[in-house]
C-alpha atoms as one frame of an Amber mdcrd trajectory, in Angstrom:
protein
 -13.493  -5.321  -0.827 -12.764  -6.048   2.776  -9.521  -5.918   4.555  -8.059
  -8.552   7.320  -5.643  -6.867   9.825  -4.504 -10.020  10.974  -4.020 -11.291
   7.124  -2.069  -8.137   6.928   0.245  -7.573   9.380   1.679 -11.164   9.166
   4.060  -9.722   7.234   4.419  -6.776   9.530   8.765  -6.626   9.563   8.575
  -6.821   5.425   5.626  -4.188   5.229   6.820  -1.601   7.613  10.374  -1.415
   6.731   9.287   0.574   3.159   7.519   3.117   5.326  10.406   3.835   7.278
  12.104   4.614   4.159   9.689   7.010   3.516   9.435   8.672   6.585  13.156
   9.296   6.848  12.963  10.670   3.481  10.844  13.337   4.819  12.796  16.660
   4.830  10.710  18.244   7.383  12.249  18.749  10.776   9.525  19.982  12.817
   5.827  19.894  12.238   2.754  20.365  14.255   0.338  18.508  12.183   0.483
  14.913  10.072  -2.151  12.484   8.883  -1.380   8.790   7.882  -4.020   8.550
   5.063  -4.578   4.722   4.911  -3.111   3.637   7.973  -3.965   0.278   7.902
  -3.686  -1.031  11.145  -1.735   1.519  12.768   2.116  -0.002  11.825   2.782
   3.451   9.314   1.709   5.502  12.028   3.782   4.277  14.612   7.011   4.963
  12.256   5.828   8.675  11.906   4.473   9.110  15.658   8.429   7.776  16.308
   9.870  10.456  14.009   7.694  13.401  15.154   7.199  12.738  19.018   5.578
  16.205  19.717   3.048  16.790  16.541  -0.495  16.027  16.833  -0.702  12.458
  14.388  -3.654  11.115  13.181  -4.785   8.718  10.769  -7.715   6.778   8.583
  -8.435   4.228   6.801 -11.464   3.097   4.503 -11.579  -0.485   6.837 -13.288
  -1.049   9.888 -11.412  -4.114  10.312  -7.971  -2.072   9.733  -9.316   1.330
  12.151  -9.969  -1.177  15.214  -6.640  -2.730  14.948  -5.065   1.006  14.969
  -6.875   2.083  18.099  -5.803  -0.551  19.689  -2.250  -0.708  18.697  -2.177
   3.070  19.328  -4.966   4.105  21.778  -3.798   7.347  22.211  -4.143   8.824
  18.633  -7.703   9.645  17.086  -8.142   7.396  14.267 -11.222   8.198  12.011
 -13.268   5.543   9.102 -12.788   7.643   5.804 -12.346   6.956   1.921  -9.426
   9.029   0.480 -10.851   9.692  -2.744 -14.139  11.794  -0.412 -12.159  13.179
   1.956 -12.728  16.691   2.536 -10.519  18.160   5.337  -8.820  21.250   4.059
  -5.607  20.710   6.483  -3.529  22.462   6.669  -0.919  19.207   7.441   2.901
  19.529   7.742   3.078  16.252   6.742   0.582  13.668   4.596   1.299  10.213
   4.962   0.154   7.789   2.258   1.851   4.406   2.661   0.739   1.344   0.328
  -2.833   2.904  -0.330  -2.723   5.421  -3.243  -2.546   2.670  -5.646  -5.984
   1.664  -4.454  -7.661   5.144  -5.340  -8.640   6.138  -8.922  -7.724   9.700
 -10.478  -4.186  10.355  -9.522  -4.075  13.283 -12.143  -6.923  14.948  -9.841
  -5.963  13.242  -6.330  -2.264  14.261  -6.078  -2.609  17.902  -6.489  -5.718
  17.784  -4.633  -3.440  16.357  -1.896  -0.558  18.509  -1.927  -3.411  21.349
  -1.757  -3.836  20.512   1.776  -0.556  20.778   3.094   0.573  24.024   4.934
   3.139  25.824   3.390   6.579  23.923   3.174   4.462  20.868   4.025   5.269
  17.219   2.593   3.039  14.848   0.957   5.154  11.435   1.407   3.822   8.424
  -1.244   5.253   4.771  -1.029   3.205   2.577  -3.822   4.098  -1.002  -5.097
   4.850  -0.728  -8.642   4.322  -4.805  -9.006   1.777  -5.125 -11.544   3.894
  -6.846 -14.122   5.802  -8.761 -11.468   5.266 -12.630 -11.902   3.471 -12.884
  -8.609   0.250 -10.110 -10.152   0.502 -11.496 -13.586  -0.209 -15.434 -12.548
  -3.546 -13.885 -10.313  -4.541 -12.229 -13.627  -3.949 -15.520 -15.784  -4.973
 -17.832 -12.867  -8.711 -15.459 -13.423  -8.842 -15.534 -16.688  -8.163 -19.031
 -17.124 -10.672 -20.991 -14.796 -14.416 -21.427 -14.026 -14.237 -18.009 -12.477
 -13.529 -15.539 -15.272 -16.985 -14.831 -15.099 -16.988 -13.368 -12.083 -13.740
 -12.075 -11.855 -13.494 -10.305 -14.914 -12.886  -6.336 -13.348 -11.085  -7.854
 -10.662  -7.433  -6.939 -12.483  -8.720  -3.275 -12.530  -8.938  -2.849  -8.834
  -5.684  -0.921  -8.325  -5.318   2.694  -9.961  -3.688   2.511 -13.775   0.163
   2.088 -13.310   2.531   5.266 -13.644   5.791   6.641 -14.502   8.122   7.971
 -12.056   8.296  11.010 -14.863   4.691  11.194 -14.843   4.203  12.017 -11.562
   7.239  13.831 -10.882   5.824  16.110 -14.004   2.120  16.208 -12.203   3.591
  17.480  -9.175   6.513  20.034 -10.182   4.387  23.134 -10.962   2.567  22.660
  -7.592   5.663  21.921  -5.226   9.152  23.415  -4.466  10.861  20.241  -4.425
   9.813  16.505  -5.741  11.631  13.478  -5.173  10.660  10.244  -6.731  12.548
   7.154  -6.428  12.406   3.428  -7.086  13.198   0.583  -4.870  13.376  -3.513
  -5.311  13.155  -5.072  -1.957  13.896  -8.763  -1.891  12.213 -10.282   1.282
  13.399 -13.792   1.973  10.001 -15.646   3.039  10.040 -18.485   5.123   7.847
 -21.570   3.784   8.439 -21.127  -0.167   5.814 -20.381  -2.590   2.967 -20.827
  -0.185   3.975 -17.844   1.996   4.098 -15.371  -1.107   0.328 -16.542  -1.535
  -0.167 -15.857   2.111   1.455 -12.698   1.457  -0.763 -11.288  -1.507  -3.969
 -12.837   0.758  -3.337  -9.787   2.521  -3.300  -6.714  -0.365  -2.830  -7.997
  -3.889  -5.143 -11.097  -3.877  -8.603  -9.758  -2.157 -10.332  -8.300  -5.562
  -9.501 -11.904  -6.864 -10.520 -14.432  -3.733 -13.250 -11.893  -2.335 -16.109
 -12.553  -5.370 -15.522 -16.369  -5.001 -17.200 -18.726  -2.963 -15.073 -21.160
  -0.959 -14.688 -24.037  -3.050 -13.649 -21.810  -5.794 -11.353 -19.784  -3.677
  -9.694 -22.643  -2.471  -9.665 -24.157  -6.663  -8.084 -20.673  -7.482  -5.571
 -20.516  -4.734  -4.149 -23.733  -5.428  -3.879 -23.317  -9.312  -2.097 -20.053
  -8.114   0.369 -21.562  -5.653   1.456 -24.012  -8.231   2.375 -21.193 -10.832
   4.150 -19.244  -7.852   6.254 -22.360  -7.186   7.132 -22.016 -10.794   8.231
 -18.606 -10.687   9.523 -18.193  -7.660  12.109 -21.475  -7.163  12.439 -22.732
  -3.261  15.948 -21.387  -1.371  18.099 -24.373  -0.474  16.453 -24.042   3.018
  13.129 -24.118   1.705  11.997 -20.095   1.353  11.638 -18.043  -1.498  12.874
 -14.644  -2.536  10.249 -12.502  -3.102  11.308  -9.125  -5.492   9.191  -6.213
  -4.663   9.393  -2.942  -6.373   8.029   0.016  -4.835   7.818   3.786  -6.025
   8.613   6.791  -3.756   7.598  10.009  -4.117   8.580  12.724  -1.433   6.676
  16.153  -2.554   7.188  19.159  -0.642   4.925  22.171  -1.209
């Protein structure tokens, strides 16, 4: 799959304001060293460059399309083109940032430890995922697939995020390797101007790609509008014309 930066950060207010969550959440004072695994195009590292002024930040992303956007938001910090799941840098970080990525990368039993294996100790491995797979807005682009000319071709497309988790589970797959593990859960309702059509816009930029991506554009364009029709559905217009988009998103804070 590829990535848009521009698709992404058209959002950019909604998508950031999670990571700042995180990163306050952090309880490290002062570190030296922190990598924003998945940057995307730079916004998550900006919020931790802001909170840690004087530590040497980097950051990577799997998307050439996301890294160029980064270096130039932030031409001063060394970003790097790198798959999470490969990565091989032993650290040792004071701080690993993975913002809106994790649920992208197979193997959490084996990838979280793995993680928190890299951080020095006292370190922090800080996780924000969606946890939106059985929200109305992921279910329609599995029925929307499974019910057109496309099924063929789209058929793995609902398996391209990680298997969905517990708050339990991973709290219990990160306890014996960490002094402290938080894990939280919070809705965020973003009020989006222009109704259902700017939720699809929305989920054009992270949720939607494994389902557009395989189809050519006549079909993409069929599938989108079957989709924006359910979303209308689901998610009713505001008096003023928006909608209310609930998005649920799981924290975990894990300090070594």
């Amino acid at each position: 799959m590829t990535w848009s930066a521009n698709q992404y950060v058209a959002f950019e207010d909604e998508r950031t304001r999670p990571v700042r969550d995180l990163v306050a959440a952090i309880p490290n004072q002062m570190i030296r060293t922190a990598v924003d695994i998945g940057c995307g195009p730079g916004n998550s590292t900006e919020v931790l460059m802001a909170r840690y002024p004087g530590a040497s930040i980097t950051g990577m992303d799997s998307s050439d399309d996301m890294i160029e956007a980064a270096r130039k938001r932030l031409p001063d910090v060394q970003f790097g083109l790198a798959d999470i799941a490969a990565w091989n840098d032993p650290g040792p970080y004071d701080v690993i940032l993975a913002n809106a990525v994790l649920q992208w990368v197979p193997d959490h039993a084996t990838l979280f430890p793995a993680l928190v294996q890299k951080l020095s100790p006292g370190g922090t491995l800080a996780v924000q995922m969606p946890d939106n797979l059985e929200e109305p807005a992921h279910r329609l682009m599995r029925e929307t697939a499974a019910n057109g000319p496309w099924a063929g071709k789209l058929a793995a497309a609902s398996n391209a995020r990680a298997a969905r988790a517990s708050a339990r589970w991973y709290y219990e797959l990160l306890r014996p390797h960490c002094a402290r593990v938080d894990v939280w859960l919070t809705v965020y309702h973003h009020p989006l101007a222009g109704g259902a059509n700017a939720i699809v816009e929305w989920f054009k930029g992270s949720g939607l790609r494994p389902f557009i991506q395989p189809l050519d554009d006549a079909e993409r364009a069929a599938y989108l509008a079957r989709y924006e029709a359910e979303i209308a559905k689901a998610y009713p217009a505001l008096p003023d014309g928006s909608a209310l988009l609930p998005f649920p998103r799981l924290f975990i804070v894990a300090t070594r």
